[in-house]
C-alpha positions as CSV (number, residue, x, y, z in Angstrom):
1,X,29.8,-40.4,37.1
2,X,30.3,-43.7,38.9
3,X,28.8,-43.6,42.1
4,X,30.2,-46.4,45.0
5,X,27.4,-47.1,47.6
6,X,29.1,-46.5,50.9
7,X,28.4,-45.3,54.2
8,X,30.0,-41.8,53.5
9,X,27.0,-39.4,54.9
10,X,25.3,-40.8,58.6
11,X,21.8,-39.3,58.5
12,X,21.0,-36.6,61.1
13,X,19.6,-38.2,64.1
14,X,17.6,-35.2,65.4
15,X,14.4,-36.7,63.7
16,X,15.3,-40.0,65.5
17,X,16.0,-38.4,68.9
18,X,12.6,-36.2,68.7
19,X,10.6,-39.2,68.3
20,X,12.5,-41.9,70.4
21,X,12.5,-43.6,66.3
22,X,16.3,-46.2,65.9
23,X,17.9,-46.6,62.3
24,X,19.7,-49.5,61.3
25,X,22.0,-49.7,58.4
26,X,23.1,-53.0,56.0
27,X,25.2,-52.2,53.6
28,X,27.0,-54.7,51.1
29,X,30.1,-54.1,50.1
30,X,31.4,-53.4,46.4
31,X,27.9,-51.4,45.7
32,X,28.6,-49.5,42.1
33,X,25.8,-47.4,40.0
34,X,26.4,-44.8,37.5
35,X,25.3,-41.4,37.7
36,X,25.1,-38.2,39.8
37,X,26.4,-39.1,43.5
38,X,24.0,-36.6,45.1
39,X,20.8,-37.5,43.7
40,X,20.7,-41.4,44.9
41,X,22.1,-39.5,48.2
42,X,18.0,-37.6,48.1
43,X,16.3,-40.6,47.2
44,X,17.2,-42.9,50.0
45,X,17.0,-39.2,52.3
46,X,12.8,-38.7,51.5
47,X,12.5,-42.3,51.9
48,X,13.8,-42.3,55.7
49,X,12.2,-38.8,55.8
50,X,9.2,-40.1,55.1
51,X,9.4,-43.4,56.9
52,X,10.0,-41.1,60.5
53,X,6.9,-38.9,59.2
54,X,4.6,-42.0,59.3
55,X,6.2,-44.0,61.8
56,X,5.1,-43.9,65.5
57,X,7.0,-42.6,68.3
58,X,9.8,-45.4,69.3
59,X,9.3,-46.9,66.0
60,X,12.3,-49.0,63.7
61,X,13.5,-48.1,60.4
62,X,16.0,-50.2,58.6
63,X,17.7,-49.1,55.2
64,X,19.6,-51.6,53.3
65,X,21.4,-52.4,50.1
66,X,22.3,-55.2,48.4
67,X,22.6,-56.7,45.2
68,X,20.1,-58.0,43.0
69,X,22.3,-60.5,41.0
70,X,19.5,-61.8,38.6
71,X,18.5,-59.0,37.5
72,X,22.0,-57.2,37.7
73,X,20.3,-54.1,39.7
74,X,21.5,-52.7,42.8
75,X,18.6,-52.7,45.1
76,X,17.7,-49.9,48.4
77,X,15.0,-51.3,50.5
78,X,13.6,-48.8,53.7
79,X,11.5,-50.5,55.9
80,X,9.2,-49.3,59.0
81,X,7.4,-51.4,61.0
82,X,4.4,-48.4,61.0
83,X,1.3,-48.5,60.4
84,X,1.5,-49.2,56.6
85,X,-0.5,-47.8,53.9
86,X,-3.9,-48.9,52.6
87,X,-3.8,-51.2,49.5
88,X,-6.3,-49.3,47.6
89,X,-3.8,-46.1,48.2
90,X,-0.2,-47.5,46.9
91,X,-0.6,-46.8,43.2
92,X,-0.7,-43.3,44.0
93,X,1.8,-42.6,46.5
94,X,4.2,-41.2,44.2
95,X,1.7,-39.0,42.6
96,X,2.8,-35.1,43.2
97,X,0.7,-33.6,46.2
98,X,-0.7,-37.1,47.1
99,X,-0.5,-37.8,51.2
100,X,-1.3,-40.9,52.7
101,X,-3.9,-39.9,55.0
102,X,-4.0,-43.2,56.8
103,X,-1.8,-42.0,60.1
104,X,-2.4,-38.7,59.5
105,X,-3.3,-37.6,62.6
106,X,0.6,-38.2,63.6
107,X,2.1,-37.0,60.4
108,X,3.3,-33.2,60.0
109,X,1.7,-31.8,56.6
110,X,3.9,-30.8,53.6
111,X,3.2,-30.7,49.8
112,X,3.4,-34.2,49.2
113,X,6.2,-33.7,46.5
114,X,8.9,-36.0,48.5
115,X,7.9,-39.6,46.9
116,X,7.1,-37.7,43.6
117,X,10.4,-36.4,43.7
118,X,12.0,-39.9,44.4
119,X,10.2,-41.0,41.5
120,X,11.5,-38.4,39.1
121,X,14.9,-39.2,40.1
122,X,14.9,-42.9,40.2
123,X,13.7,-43.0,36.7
124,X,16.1,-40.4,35.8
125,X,19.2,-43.4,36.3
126,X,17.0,-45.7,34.7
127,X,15.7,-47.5,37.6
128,X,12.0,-48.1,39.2
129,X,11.1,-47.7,42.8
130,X,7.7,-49.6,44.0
131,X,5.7,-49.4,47.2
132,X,5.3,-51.9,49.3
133,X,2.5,-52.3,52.2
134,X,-0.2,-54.7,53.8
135,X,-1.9,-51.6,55.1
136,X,-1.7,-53.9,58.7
137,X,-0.8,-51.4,61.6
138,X,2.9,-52.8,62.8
139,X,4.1,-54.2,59.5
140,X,4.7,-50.7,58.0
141,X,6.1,-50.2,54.7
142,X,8.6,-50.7,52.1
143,X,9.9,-48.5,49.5
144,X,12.4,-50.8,47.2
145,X,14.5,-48.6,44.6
146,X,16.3,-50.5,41.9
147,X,19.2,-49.4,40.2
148,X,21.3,-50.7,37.3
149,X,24.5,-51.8,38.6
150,X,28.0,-51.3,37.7
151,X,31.6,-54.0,37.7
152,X,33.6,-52.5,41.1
153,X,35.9,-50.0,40.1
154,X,39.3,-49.4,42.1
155,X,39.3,-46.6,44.8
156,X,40.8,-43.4,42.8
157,X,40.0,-44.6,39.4
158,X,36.4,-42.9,39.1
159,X,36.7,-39.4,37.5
160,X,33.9,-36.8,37.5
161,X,32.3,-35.5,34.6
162,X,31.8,-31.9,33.7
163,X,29.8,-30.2,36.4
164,X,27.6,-27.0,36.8
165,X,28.2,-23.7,38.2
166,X,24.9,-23.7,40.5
167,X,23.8,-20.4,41.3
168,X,22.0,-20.2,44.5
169,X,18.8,-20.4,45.3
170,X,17.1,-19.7,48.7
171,X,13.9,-21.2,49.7
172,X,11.4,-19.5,52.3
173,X,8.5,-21.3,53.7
174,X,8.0,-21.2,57.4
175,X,6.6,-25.4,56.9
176,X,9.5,-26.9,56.9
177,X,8.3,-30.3,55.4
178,X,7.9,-28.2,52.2
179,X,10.9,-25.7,52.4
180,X,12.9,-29.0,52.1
181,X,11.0,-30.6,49.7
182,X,10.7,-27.7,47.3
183,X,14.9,-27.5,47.6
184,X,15.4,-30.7,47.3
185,X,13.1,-30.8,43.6
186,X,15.2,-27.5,43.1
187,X,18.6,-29.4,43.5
188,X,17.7,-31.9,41.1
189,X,17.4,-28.6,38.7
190,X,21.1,-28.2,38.9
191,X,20.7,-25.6,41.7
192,X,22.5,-24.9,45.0
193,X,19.5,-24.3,47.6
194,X,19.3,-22.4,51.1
195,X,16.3,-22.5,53.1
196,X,14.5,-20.3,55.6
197,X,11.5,-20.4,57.6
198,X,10.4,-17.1,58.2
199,X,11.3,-13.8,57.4
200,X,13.9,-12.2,59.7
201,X,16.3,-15.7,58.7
202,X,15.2,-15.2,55.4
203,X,16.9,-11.1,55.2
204,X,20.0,-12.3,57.4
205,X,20.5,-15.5,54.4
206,X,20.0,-12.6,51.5
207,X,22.5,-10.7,53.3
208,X,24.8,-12.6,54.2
209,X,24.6,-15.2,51.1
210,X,23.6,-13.5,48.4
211,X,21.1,-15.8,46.3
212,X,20.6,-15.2,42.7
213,X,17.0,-16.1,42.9
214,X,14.5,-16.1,46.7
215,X,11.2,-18.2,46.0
216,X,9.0,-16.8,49.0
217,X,6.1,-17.4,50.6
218,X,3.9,-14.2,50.8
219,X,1.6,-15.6,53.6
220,X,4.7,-15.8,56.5
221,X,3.8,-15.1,59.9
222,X,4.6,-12.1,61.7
223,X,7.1,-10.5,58.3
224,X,5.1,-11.1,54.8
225,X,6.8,-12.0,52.3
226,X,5.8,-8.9,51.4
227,X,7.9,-7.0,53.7
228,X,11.1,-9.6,53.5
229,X,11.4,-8.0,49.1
230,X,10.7,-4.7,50.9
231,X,13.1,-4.7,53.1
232,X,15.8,-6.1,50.6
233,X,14.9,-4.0,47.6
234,X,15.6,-0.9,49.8
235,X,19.1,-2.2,51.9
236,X,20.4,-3.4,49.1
237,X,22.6,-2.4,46.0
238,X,21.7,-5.3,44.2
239,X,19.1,-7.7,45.7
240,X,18.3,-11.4,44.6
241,X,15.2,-11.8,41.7
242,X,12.4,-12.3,44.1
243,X,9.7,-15.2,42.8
244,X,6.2,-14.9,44.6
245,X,4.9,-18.5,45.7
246,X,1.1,-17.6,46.9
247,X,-2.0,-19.8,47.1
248,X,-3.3,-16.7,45.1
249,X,-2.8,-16.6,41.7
250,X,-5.3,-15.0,39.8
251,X,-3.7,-12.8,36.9
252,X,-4.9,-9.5,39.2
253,X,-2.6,-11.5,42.0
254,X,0.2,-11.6,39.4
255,X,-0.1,-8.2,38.4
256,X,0.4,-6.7,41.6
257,X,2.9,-8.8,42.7
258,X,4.8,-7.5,39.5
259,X,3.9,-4.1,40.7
260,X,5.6,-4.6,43.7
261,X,9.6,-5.7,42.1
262,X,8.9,-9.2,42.1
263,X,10.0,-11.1,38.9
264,X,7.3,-13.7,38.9
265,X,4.6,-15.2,40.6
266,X,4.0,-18.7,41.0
267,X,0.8,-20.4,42.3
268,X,1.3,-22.3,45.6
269,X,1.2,-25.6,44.3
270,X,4.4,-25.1,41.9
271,X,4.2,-26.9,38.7
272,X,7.5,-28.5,37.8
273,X,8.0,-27.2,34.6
274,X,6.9,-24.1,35.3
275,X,9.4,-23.9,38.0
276,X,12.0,-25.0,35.7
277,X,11.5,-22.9,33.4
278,X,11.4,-19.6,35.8
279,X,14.7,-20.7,37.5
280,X,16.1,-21.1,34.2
281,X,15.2,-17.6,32.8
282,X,16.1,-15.4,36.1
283,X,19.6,-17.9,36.7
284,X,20.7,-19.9,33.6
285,X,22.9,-22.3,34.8
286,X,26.9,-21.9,33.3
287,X,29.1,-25.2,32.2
288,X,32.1,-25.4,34.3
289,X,35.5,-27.3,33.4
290,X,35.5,-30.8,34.2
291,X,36.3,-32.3,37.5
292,X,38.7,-34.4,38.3
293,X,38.2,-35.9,42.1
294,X,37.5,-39.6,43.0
295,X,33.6,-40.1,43.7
């Protein structure tokens, strides 16, 4: 799919607002890349996430994206003025699970899969995304994506290719760093995702939207995980496939967790693969006829 860069989605300014934070936005025009719409869409979404994450109170982020003409690339460049990240620690900020601690003191936790996951799907349209930092306190950090870049096509004349039928997938985890994290690495499966972040949302959002597949926590507060499959294996006729995400994950852990209707049991910190492969046994995903709107 051909994918125009425009200012079609304004970020939610909730995150802004809650930490006195301001976004800025440069966009130039005639911005064209090929591939999936929705996944650039993620990328440039955990690099602001994480740019409010590790930017003070009152802080300024600036997105922007332009055209690298040399090199034929469209380039994304988010900038902070934060306190940066150490030198010694920029090779491995997009390693899976890896957290800059420097700032950590003001920065919620999470499972450290959002840069991982920009990675992944950077490199997934062919392009390369590099960290940028002095590790000075007020000169922040940059995060510059490059994409190959497409001739401008006329409004209307982009057509879809074929799509998936996504069966739905809810996520429960009462951190919400990682509930959105996890979905988002789920999305990039080819999966629709719904998240909750404890358990009485999570049995209203089986009820009322009826997932294929719930990956749940079992240590919730207040209703286990535990008691959310309970409580849906005996109200309804034909509850989701229940996958058990659990910092225990011993094979007695598994077993028992079997025992009680779930379909598997994955240990806490969820291998991608793994993953993949679970989602693709319990919800295979269906071709659907192409599509035929304008991106």
């Amino acid at each position: 799919m051909l994918l125009p860069w425009r200012r079609r989605r304004k970020p939610s300014s909730r995150a802004f607002a809650a930490r006195e934070q301001t976004l800025s936005v440069e966009l130039a025009p005639g911005l064209w890349t090929a591939g999936d719409r929705a996944r650039p869409i993620q990328v440039v979404s955990n690099l602001v996430v994480n740019a409010v994450k590790y930017t003070q109170p009152r802080g300024h982020i600036h997105v922007e994206a332009s055209r690298d003409t040399a090199r034929d690339q469209v380039r994304i460049r988010v900038r902070d003025n934060g306190p940066g990240i150490p030198p010694e620690e920029l090779p491995r900020v997009f390693e899976m699970f890896e957290q800059c601690r420097h700032g950590s003191e003001r920065a919620p936790g999470g499972l450290g899969l959002g840069l991982a996951l920009v990675r992944q799907l950077v490199q997934m349209h062919g392009g390369e995304v590099e960290a940028r930092s002095t590790g000075v306190a007020g000169e922040g950090s940059e995060f510059v994506v490059l994409l190959p870049a497409l001739a401008p096509v006329e409004e209307g004349g982009v057509r879809g290719v074929g799509a998936a039928v996504a069966p739905l997938v809810l996520v429960v985890d009462d951190v919400p760093d990682s509930a959105e994290t996890l979905g988002l690495l789920i999305e990039t499966l080819g999966y629709a995702v719904a998240r909750a972040l404890d358990g009485p949302e999570a049995l209203e959002k089986i009820r009322r939207l009826r997932p294929r597949v719930v990956l749940l926590d079992l240590g919730l507060p207040g209703m286990s995980g535990w008691a959310v499959a309970d409580q849906a294996h005996l109200t309804l006729r034909e509850p989701p496939r229940f996958v058990a995400i659990s910092g225990y994950a011993l094979p007695a852990h598994r077993a028992a967790t079997l025992e009680r209707g779930f379909s598997a049991h994955l240990a806490k910190l969820v291998e991608v693969d793994m993953l993949e492969r679970t989602l693709r046994r319990l919800a295979p995903l269906a071709s659907a006829a192409p599509r035929t709107d304008a991106a």
